[in-house]
N, C-alpha and C positions, 0 to 999 in steps of 0.2 A: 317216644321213650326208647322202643327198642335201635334206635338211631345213636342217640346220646349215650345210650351205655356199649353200643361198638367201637362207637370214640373213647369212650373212657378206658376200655379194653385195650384199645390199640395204644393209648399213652401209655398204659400201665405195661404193658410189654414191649415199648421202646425203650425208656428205662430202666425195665430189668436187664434186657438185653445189653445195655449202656453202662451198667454196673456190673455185669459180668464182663464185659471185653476190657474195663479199667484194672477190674479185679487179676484180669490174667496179665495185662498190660507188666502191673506193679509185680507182680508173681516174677514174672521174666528177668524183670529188672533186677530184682533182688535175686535170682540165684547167676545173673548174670552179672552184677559186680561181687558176688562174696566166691564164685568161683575161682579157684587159684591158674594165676596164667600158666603155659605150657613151659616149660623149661628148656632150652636151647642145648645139654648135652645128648649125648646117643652114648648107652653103655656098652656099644661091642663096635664102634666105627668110629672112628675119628674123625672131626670137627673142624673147623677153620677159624680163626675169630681173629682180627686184623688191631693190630696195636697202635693206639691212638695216640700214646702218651709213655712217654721214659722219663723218671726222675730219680737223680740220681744223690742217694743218701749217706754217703759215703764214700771212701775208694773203692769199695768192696759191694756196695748194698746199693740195688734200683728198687724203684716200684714202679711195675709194668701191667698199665693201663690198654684193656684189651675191649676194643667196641661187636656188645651186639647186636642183631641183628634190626629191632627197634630201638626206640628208645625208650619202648615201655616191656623190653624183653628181661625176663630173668632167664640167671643162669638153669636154675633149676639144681641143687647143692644139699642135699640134706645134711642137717645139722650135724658136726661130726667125724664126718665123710669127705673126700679128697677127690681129686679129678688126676689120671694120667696124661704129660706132656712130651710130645713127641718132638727129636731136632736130631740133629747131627753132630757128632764130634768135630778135634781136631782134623783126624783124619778121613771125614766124609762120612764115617759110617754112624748107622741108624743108633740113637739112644734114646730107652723111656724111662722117665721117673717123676713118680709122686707130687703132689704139689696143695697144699691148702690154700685158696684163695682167703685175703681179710675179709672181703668182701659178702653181703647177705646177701638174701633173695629181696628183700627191704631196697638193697637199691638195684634199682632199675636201668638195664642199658648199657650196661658195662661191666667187668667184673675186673678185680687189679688181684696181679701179686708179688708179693716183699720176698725178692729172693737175695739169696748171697753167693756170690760167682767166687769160686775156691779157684787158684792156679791151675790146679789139676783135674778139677770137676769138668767132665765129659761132657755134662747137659750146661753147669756152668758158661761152657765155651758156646755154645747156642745161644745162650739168653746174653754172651757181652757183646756176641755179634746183630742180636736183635735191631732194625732198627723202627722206628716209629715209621705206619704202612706195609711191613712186613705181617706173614701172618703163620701163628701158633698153634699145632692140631693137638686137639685135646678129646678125653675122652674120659667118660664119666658116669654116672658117680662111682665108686670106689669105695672100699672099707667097710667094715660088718657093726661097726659101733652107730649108732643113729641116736642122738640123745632124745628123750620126749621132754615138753615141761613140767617141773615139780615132781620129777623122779625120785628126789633125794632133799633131803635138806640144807645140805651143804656141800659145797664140791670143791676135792684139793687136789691142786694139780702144780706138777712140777717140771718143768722147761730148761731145755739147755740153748744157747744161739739161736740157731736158725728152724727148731724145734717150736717155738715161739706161735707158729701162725694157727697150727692147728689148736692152740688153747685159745688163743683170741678170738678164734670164732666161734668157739662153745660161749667162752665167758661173754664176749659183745651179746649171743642170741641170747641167753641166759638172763641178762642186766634189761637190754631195750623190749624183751615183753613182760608187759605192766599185765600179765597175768604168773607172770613165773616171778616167786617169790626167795626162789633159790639163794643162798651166800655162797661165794665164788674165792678159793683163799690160791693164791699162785707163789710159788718158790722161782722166780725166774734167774737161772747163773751164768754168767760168761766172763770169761777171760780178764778184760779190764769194762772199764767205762763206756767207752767208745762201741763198743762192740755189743751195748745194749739196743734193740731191735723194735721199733715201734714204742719208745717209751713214750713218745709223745700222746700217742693215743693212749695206751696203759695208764697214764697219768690223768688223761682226761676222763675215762674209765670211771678211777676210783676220786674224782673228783667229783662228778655228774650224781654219783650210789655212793655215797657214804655208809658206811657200816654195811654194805654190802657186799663190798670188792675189797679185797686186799691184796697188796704187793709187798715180797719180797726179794729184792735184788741181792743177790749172791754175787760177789766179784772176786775170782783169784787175785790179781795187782790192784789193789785199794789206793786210789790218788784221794778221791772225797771221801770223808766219811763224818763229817758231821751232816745233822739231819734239822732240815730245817723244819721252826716250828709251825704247829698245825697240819703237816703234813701228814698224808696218811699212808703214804709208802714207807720204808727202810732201805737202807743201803746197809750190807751187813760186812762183817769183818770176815776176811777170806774164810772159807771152809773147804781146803783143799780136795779133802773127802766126795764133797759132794761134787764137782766138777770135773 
């Protein structure tokens, strides 16, 4: 007797034993995928990130595809918030300015951005001379605005040109979590037509979230203005005021 129930003993605490190291197994596991990855900026040093891709959107307009370090890395960007970009003028000397990536933390590996090169823009001259293999020091994050979700119930926002990127990536992070319930209404204005900036996505935007996303295009020289039906955008009749 006292034989068989040593054995019984002993099975009975391999088992437990076996159900605890499972138990911590799964434990592990789960705070080791719901843990958020490490983000690739440094906020007082400057960065390196090597440019994989240039496309160019215009005469005027690239978007400048920049790889990191994995390719399950994020940038590390909080919502809101902007990254400084460091290069050099026409004449060699050092220039930094501000920059909103389109780009989330959602993707992974890369990070792009829609810039507009002005004749006379100092850092402009930087990014025409970029080329794919070169590399961009950046430094981050930036800005005191940090949005949370479901802050607000609706949120309006209004953009000129190249003003554009920093509300796109409110409104994208706003729209793509299916826990934020937020309405997103945007007044975007530029000059003509042409000179409208990521409408394709903006389009695809308030095509995806219906009654969720709204656009408005403001155009000082108005070529189109009828509005085709079912659309959920506008193209509006110049409003000089506001441009």
């Amino acid at each position: 007797m006292d034989l068989e129930f040593l054995q019984s003993m002993d099975v009975q605490i391999l088992v437990g034993l076996g159900v605890a190291v499972l138990a911590i197994l799964v434990a592990a596991a789960y705070l080791f995928s719901s843990r958020k990855p490490k983000g690739c900026l440094d906020p007082e040093n400057f960065r390196e990130f090597k440019l994989v891709k240039r496309q160019q959107l215009s005469h005027n307009v690239a978007k400048f595809t920049f790889e990191l370090p994995t390719p399950t890395s994020v940038l590390g960007l909080p919502i809101g918030q902007h990254i400084s970009c460091r290069g050099k003028d026409s004449q060699g000397e050092e220039v930094i300015k501000p920059y909103t990536p389109t780009t989330l933390d959602s993707d992974v590996g890369d990070f792009e951005l829609v810039i507009k090169m002005y004749p006379q823009g100092r850092m402009s001259h930087h990014f025409r001379e970029l080329r794919v293999g070169d590399y961009l020091a950046v430094k981050g994050p930036k800005g005191r605005f940090r949005y949370q979700p479901g802050q607000v119930r609706a949120f309006g926002m209004i953009a000129g040109g190249s003003g554009i990127t920093p509300m796109f990536q409110v409104a994208r992070a706003i729209l793509e979590n299916p826990k934020d319930m937020t309405h997103v209404h945007l007044i975007y204005a530029n000059v003509t037509y042409e000179d409208i900036l990521l409408k394709e996505e903006l389009d695809s935007l308030v095509a995806n979230y219906p009654g969720r996303f709204k656009v408005y295009y403001v155009l000082n020289q108005v070529r189109i203005l009828k509005k085709k039906k079912k659309e959920e955008h506008d193209i509006v009749e110049p409003v000089r005021e506001i441009i």
